[in-house]
Backbone bond lengths (Angstrom), bond angles and torsions (degrees), N, CA, C in turn:
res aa  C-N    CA-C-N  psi(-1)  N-CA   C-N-CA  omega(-1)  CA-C   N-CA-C  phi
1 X - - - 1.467 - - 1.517 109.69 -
2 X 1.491 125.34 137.73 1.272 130.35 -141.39 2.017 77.31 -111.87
3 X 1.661 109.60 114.29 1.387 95.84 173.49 1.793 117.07 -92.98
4 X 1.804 97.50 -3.04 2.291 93.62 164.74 1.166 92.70 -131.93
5 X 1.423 120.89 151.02 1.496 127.20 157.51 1.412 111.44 -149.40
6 X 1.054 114.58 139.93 2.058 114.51 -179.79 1.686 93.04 -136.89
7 X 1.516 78.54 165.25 0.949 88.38 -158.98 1.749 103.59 -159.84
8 X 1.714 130.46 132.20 1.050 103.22 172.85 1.016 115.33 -150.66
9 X 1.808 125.59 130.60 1.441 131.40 -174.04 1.448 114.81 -129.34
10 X 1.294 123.46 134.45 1.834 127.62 -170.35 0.724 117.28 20.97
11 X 1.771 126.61 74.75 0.850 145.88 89.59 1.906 81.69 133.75
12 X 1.369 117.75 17.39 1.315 115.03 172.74 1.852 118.31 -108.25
13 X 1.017 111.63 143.97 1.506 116.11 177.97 1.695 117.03 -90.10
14 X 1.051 120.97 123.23 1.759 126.67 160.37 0.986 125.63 -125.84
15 X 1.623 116.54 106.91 1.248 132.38 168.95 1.353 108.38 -106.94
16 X 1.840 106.77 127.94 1.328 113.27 132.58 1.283 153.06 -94.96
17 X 1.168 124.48 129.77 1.664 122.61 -147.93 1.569 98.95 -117.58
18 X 1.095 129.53 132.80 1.888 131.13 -173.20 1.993 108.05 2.84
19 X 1.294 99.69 44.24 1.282 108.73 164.84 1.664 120.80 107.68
20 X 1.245 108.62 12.58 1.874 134.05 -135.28 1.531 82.55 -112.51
21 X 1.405 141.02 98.85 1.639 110.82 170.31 1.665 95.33 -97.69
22 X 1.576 104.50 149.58 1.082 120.25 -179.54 1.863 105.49 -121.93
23 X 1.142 108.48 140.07 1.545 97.04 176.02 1.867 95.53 -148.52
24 X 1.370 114.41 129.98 1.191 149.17 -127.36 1.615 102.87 -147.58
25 X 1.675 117.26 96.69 1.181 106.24 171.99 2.013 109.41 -78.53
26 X 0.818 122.62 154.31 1.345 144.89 173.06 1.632 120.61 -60.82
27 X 1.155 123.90 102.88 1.689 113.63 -164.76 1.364 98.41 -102.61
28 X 1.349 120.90 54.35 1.628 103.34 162.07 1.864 94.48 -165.86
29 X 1.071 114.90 154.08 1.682 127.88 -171.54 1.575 90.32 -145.40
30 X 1.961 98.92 171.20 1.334 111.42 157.71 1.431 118.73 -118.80
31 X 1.252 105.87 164.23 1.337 123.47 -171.42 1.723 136.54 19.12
32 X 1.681 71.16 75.56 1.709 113.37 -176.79 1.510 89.74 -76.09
33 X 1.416 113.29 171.29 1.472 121.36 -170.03 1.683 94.31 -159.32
34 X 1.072 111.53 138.33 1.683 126.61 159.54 1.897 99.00 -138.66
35 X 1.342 99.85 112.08 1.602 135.94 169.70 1.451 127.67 -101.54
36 X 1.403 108.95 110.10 1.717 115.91 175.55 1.580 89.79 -100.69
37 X 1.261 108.39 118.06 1.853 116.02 177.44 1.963 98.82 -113.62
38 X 1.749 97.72 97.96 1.553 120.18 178.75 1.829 112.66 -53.09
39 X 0.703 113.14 168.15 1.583 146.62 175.23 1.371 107.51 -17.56
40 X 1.636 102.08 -49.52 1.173 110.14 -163.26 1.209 109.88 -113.50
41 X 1.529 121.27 -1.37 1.575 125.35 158.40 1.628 114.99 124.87
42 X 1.357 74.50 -26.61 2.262 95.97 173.29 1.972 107.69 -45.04
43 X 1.021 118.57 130.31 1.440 136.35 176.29 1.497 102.69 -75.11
44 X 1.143 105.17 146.98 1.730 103.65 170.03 1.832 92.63 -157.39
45 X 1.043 111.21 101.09 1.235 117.06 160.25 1.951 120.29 -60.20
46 X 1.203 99.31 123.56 1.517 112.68 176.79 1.486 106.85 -131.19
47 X 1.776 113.66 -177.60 1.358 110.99 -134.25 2.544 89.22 -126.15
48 X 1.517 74.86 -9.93 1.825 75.69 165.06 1.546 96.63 -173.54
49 X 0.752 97.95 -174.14 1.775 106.00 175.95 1.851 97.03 -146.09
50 X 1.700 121.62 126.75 1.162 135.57 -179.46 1.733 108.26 -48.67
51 X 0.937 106.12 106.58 1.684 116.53 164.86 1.550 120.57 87.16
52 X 1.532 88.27 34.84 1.909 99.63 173.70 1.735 88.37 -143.08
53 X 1.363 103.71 118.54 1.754 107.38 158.64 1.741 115.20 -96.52
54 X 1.356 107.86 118.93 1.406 117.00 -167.43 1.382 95.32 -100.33
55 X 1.390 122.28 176.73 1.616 132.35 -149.22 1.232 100.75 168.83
56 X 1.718 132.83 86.36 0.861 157.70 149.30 1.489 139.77 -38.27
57 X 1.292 121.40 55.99 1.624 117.16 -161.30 1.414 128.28 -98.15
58 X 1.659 99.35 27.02 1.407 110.69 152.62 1.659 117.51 -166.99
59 X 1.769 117.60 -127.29 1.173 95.19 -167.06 1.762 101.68 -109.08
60 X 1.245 128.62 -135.49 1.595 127.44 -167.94 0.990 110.51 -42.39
61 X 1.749 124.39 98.91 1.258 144.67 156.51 1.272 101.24 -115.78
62 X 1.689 104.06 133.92 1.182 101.27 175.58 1.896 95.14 -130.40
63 X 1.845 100.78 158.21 1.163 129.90 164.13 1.145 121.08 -94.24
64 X 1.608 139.99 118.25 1.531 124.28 -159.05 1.439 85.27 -125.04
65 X 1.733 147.79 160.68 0.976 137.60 163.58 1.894 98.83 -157.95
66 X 1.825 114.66 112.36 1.117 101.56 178.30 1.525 144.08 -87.96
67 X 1.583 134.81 129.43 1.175 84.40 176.54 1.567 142.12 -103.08
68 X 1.291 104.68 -151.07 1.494 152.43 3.95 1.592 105.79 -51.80
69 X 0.980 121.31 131.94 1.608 105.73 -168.07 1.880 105.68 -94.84
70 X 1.076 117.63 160.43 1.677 131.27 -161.68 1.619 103.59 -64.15
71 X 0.565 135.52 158.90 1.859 135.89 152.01 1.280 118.30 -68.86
72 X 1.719 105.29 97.50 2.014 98.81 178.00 1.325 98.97 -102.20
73 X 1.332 89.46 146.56 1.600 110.87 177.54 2.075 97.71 -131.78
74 X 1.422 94.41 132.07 1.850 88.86 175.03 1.086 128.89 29.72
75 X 1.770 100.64 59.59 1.291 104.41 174.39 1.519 108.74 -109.90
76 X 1.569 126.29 161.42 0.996 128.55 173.87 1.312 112.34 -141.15
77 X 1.355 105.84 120.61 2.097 112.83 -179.90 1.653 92.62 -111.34
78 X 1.891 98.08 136.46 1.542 107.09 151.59 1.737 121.37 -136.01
79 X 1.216 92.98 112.52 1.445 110.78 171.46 1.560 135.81 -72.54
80 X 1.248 98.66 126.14 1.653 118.94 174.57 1.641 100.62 -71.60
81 X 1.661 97.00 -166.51 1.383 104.99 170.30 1.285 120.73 -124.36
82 X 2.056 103.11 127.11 1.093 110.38 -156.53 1.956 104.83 98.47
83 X 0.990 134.32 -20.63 1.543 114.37 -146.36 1.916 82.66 -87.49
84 X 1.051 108.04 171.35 1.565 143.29 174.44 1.929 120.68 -125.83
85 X 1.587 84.25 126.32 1.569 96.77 -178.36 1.588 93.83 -118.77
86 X 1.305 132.96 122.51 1.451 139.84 175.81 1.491 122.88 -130.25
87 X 1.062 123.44 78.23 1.459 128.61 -175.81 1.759 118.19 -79.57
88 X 0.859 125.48 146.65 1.721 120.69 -176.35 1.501 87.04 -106.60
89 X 1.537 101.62 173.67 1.288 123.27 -157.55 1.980 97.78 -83.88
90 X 1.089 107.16 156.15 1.543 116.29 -168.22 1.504 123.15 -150.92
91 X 1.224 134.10 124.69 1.555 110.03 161.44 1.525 125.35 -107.67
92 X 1.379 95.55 44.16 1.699 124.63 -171.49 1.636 86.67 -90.33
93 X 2.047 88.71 173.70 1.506 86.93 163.81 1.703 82.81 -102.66
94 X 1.890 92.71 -171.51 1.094 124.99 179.25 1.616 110.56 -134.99
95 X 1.153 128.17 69.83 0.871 120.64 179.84 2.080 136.35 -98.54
96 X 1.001 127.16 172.22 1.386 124.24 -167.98 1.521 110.75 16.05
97 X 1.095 133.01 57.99 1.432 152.65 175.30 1.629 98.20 -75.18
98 X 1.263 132.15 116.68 1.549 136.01 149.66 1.259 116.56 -111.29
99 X 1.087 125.75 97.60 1.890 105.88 161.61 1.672 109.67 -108.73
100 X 1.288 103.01 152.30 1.521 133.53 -167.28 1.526 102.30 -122.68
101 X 1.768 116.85 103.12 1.100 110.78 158.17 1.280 127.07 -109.71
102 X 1.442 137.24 94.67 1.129 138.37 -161.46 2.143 105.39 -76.85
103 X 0.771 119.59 -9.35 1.300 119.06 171.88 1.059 138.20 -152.72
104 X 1.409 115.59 152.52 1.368 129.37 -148.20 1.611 107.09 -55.76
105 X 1.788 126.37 129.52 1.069 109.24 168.20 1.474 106.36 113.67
106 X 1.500 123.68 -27.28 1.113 134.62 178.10 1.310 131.33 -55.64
107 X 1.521 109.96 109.26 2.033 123.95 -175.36 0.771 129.73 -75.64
108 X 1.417 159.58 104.34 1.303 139.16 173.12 2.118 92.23 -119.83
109 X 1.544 94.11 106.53 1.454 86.40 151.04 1.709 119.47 -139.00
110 X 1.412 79.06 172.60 1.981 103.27 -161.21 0.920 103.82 -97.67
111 X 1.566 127.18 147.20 1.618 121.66 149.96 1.438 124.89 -86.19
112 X 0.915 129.30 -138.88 1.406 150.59 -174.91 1.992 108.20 -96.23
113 X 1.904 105.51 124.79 2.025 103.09 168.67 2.115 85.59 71.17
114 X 0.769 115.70 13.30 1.651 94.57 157.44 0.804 118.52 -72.94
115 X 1.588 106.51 128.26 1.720 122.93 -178.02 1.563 115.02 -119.10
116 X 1.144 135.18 137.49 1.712 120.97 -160.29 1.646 74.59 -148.78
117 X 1.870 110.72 152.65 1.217 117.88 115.60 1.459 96.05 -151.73
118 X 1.826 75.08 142.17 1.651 110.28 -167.29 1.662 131.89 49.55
119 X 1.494 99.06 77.99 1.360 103.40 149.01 1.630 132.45 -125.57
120 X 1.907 97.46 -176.68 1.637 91.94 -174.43 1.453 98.34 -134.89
121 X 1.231 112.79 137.51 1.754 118.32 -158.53 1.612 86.06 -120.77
122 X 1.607 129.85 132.65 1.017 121.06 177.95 1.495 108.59 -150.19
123 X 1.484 119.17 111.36 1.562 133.74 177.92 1.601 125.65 -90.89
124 X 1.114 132.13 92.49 1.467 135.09 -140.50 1.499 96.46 -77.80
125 X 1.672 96.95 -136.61 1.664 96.29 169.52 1.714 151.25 -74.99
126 X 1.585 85.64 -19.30 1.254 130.66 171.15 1.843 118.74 -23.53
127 X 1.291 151.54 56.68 1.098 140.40 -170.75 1.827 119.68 -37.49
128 X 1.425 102.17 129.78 1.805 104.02 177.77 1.258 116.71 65.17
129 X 1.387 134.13 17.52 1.414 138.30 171.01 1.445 91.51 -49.81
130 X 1.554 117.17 158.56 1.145 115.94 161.75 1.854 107.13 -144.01
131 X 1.695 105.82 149.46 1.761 90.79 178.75 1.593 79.98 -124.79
132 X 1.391 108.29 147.47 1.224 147.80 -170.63 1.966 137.23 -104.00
133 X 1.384 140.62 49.65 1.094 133.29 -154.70 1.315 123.71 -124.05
134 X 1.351 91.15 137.12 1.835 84.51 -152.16 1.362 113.56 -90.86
135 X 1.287 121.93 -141.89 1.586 115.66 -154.17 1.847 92.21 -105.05
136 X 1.280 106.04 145.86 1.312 136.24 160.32 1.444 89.25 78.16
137 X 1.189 144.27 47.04 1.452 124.28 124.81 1.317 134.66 -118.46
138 X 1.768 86.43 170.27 1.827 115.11 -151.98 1.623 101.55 -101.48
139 X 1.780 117.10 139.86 1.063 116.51 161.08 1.751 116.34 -163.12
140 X 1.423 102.84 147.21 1.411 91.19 -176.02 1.684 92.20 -127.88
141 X 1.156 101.11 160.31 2.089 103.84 168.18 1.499 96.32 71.48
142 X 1.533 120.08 40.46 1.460 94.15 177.66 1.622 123.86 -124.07
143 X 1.637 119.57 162.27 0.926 114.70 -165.71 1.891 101.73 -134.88
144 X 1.409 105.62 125.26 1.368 99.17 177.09 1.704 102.67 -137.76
145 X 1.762 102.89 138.62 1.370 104.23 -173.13 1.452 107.98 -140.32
146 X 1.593 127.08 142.38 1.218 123.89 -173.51 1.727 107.39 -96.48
147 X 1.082 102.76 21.92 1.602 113.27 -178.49 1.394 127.29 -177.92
148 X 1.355 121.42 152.67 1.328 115.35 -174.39 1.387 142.48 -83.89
149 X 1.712 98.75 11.93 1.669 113.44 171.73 1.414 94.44 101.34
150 X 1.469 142.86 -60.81 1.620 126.57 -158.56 1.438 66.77 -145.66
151 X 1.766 99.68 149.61 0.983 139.91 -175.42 1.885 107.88 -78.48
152 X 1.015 125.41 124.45 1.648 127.17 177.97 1.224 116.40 -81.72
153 X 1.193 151.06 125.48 1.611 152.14 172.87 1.553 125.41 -119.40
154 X 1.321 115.56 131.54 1.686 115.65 -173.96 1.478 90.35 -88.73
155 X 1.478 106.36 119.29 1.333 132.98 162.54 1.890 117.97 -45.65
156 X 1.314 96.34 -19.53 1.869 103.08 168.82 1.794 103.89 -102.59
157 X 0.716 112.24 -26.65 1.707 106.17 178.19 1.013 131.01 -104.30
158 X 1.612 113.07 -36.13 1.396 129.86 178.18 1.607 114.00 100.59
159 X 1.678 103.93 -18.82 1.243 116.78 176.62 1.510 123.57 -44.99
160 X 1.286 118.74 144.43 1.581 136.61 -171.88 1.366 83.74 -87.25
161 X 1.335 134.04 130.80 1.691 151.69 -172.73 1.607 103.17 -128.14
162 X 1.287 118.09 -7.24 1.999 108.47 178.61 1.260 88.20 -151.25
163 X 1.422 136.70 77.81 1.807 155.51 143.87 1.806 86.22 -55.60
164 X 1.489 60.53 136.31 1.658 99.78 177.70 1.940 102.66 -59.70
165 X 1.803 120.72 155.43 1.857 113.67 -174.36 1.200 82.24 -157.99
166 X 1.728 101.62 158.33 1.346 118.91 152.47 0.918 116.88 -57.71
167 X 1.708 108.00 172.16 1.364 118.19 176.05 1.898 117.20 -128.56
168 X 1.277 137.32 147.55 1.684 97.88 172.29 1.799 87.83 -146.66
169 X 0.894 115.89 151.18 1.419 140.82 -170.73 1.679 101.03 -138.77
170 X 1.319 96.43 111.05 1.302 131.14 -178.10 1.722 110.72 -58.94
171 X 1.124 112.22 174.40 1.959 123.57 174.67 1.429 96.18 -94.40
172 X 1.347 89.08 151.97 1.616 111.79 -175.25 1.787 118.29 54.09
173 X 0.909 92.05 35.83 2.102 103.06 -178.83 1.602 124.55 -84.27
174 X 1.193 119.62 82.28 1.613 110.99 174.55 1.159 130.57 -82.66
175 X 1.729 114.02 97.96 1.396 121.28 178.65 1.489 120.59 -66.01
176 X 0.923 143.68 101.92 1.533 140.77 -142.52 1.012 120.59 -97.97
177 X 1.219 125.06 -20.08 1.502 137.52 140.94 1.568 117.86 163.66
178 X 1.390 119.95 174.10 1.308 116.63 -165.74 1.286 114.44 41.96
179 X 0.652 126.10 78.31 1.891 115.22 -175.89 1.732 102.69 -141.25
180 X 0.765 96.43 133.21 1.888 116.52 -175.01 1.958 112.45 -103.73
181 X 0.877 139.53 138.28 1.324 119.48 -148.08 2.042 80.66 -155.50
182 X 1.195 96.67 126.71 1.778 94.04 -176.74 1.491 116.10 -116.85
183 X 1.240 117.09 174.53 1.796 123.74 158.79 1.415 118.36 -15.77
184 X 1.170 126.75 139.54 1.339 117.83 -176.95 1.853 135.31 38.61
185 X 1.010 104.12 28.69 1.340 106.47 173.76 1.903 107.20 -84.51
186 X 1.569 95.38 155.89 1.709 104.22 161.08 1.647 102.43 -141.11
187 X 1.079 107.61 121.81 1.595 127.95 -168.25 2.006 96.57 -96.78
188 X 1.184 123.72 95.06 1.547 117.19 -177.58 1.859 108.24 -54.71
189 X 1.189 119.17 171.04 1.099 147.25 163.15 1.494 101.22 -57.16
190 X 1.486 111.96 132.62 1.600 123.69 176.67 1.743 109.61 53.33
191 X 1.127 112.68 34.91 1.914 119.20 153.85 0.946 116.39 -73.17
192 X 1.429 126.09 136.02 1.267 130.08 153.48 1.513 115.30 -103.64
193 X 1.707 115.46 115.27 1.421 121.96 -177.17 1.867 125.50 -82.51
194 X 1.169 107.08 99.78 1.521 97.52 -153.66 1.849 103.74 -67.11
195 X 1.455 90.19 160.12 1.717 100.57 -177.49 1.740 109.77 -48.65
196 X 1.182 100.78 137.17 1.671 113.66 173.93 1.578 102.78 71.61
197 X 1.285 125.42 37.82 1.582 106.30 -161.66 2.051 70.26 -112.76
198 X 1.931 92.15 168.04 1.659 119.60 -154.84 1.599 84.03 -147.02
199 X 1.744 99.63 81.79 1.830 105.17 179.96 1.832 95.10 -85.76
200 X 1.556 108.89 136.09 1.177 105.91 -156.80 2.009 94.22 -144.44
201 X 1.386 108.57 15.70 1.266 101.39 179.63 1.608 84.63 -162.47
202 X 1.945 81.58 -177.40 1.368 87.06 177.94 1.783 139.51 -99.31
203 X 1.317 139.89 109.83 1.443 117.82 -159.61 1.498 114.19 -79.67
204 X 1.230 121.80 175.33 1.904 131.41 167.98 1.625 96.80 -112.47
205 X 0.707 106.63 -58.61 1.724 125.80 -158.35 1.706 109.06 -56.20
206 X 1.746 106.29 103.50 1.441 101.93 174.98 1.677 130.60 -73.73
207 X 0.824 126.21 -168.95 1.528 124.73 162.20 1.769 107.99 50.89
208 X 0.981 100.04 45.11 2.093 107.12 -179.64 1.419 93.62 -109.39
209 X 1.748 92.11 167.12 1.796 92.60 133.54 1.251 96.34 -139.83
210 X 1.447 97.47 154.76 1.646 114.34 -163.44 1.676 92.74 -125.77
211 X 1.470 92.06 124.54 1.812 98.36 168.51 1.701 110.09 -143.03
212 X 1.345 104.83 -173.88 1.456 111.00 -179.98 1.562 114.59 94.99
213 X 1.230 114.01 158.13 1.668 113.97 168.63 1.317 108.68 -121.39
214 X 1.867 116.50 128.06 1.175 82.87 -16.54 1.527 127.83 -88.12
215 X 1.719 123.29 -156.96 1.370 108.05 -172.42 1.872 113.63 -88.22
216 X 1.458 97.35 142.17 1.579 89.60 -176.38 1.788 86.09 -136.36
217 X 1.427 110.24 163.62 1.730 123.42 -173.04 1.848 88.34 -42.60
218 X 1.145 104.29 166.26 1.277 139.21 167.08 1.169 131.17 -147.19
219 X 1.232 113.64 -16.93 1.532 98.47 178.29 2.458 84.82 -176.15
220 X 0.957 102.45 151.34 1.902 130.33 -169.02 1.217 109.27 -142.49
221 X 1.642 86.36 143.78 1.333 99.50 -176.00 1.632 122.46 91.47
222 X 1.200 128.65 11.31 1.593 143.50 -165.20 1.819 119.57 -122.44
223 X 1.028 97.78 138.07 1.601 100.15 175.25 1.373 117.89 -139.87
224 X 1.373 128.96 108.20 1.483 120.98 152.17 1.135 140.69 -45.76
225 X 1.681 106.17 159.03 1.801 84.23 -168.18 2.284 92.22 -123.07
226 X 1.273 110.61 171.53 1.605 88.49 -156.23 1.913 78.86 -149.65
């Protein structure tokens, strides 16, 4: 019986100690990147950006943010390896922003006038998931996830039955609050997401608002103005 053993694979540590296993993700990668991309499109690498704490837990992840850049307030990004954070330029705030990318490859991009307060963006194990949102939408209370936290299995097959999906959130979208946003969804252009609604598939149909859990149309024919 082996009483130390280490051991180390992507970018995680395992030690066993007189029988003790310890497993230890790794807090440092290479050639991480945080990018303010100006007016005219030119890159300028810098070393933080005011009111986003980044957390790097492997190697080329990059942070892209355009401007004029948004107003962050208490935000927190954590990076996999490889994943991408891309925000378009805004004169919104940005506030209590968390995203969690647990795997390698992981997208989250922004469009253009994104305005948030308080969400939680969360990418499980899933390699290259990507979430998707386009320009000029609003949301507060929100929660979007490309997976359901523990993996589901048919006890006759062994098969994984809830795999991790993209996500894409359309232009002009007002999430209205509380709103939970899951695996495989497509949110159309000009939706309105009613409060407390649990969007759990995908829609076609623009100019709705879709509420309920989960959320299905409610009402056609409507447009917000932002």
């Amino acid at each position: 019986m082996k009483l130390f053993e280490f051991r180390k694979e992507n970018r995680r540590l395992f030690l066993k100690l007189f029988g003790i296993k310890l497993n230890f993700v790794l807090p440092f990668g290479g050639n991480n990147k945080i990018i303010i991309i100006d007016k005219k499109g030119k890159e300028h690498r810098v070393p933080f950006i005011f009111g986003i704490k980044t957390h790097f837990h492997g190697s080329n992840a990059i942070l892209k943010v355009h401007s004029p850049m948004p107003r962050f307030i208490k935000c927190d990004f954590t990076f996999d390896d490889e994943s991408v954070i891309e925000i378009g330029s805004s004169d919104d705030y940005i506030r209590e922003m968390e995203v969690m990318t647990e795997a390698k490859g992981s997208q989250l991009i922004i469009g253009k006038n994104f305005g948030l307060k308080d969400g939680y963006f969360l990418f499980h194990k899933k390699e290259n998931n990507k979430i998707e949102i386009g320009d000029n939408t609003k949301a507060r209370f929100l929660t979007v996830r490309t997976c359901d936290g523990h993996k589901i299995r048919d006890l006759n097959t062994n098969e994984i039955i809830n795999p991790d999906g993209d996500i894409k959130i359309g232009n002009n979208v007002w999430l209205t609050g509380f709103n939970t946003i899951l695996k495989n969804v497509i949110i159309p252009d000009y939706t309105i997401v009613a409060n407390h609604a649990v969007v759990t598939k995908a829609f076609t149909e623009p100019y709705t608002v879709i509420g309920g859990l989960p959320a299905k149309v409610v009402k056609r024919g409507v447009k917000w103005e932002f």
